[in-house]
N, C-alpha and C positions, 0 to 999 in steps of 0.2 A: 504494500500500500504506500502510493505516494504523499506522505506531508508537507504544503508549504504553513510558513510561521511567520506571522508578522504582526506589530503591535505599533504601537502610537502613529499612527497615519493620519491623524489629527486634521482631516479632510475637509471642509475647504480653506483651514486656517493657514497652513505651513504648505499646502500640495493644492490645488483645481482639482488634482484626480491623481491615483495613482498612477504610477510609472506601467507605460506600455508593456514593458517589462513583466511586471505583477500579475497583470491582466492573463498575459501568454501562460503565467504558470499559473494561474488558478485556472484555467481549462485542463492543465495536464495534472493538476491533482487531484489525489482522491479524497483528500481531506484537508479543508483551509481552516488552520486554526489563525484567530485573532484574540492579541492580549488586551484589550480595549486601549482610552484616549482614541474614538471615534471622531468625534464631537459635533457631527452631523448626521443624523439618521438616514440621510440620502446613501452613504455609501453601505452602508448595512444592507438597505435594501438591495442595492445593484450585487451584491458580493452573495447574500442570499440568493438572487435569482440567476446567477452562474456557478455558484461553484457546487461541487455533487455534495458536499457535506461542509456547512459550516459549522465549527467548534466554536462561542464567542463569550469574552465576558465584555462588563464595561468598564470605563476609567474615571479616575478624579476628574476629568476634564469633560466627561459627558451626562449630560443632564437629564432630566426625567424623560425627554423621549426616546433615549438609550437606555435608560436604567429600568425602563417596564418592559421592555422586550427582554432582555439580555439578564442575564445573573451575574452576582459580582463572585462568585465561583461558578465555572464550569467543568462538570465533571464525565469521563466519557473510554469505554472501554476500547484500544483499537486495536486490532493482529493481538487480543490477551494483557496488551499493556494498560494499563489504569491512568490514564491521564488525566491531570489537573491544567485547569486555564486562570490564571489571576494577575491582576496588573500589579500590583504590587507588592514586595516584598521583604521593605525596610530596607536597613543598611548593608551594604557590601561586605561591611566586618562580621563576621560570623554567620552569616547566610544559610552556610549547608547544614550546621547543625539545625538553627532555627526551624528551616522550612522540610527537615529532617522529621525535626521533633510535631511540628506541626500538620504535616502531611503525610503519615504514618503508613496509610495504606496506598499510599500513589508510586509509579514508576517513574514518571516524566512530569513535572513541572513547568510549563511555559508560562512568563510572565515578561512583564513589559516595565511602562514606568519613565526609569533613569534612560533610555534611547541608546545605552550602551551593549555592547552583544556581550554574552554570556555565556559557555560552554562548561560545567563543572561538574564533577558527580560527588553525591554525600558518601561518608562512610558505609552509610546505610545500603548504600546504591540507588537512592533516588538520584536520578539526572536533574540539573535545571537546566535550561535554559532559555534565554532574551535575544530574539533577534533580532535587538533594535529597531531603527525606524526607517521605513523605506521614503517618506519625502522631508525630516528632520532630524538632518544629524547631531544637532547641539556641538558637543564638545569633539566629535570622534571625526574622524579626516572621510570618510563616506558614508553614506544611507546605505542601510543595509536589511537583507531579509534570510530567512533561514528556511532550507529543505530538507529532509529526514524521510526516509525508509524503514518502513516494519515490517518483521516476518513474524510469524507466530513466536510472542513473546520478546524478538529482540528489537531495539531501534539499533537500526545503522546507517553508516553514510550521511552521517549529521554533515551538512556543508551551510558556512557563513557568505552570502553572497552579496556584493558589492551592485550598489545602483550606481550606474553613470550617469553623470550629467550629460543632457541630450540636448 
């Protein structure tokens, strides 16, 4: 099963639309998780009516017309793996215990948030990961989105992918 991962797209405030880019890969996947910071309900809908399976929660930045559709956990079984969706997840500093301790029974973790990409795994073996933002990079030298492969029980082929400016 193919995964794409993408979180703060913060639509029409930082981006008009996501990158053509994006578009191309949520046709080829099989599953578009989003870590919320929407902040227009326009693109929810359009991402809902393309992609075969959206994942979504919402973010600090999106208001009650995101926050009645969407949960601010999203929880979701895929190829056996237990996945969790949440924007946010505190500080950098001690992370994997934290969200270890916090989400006990999860395999994979995506979260959004800081716009920074994120690849870790807990002691535990939960993975997190943030795959940043594909139309605001804040502090980080490119916009970025993430794709991942499941087979029955394992994720692989985690890849950090770079948006160009066009």
């Amino acid at each position: 099963m193919r995964l794409l991962l993408m979180a703060d797209t913060h639509v029409p405030k930082r981006a008009r639309d996501l990158p053509a880019l994006l578009w191309q890969e949520v046709e080829r996947a099989d599953v578009v998780i989003h870590a919320g910071d929407w902040v227009d309900e326009g693109l929810l809908d359009e991402l809902a009516a393309r992609a075969t399976h959206l994942v979504a929660c919402w973010g600090n930045n999106d208001g009650p017309e995101l926050r009645s559709p969407l949960p601010e956990r999203a929880d979701v079984t895929l190829d056996g793996l237990r996945v969790t969706v949440v924007h946010e997840t505190g500080s950098a500093s001690g992370r994997e215990a934290r969200m270890a301790q916090q989400y006990p029974g999860t395999d994979v973790l995506v979260f959004g948030h800081s716009h920074i990409p994120w690849d870790t795994t807990a002691r535990t073996g939960l993975r997190l990961l943030n795959p940043g933002s594909p139309t605001d990079r804040r502090r980080q030298p490119f916009c970025t989105y993430m794709t991942a492969v499941t087979r029955p029980g394992i994720l692989a082929d985690v890849q950090q992918h770079r948006v160009e400016k066009t």
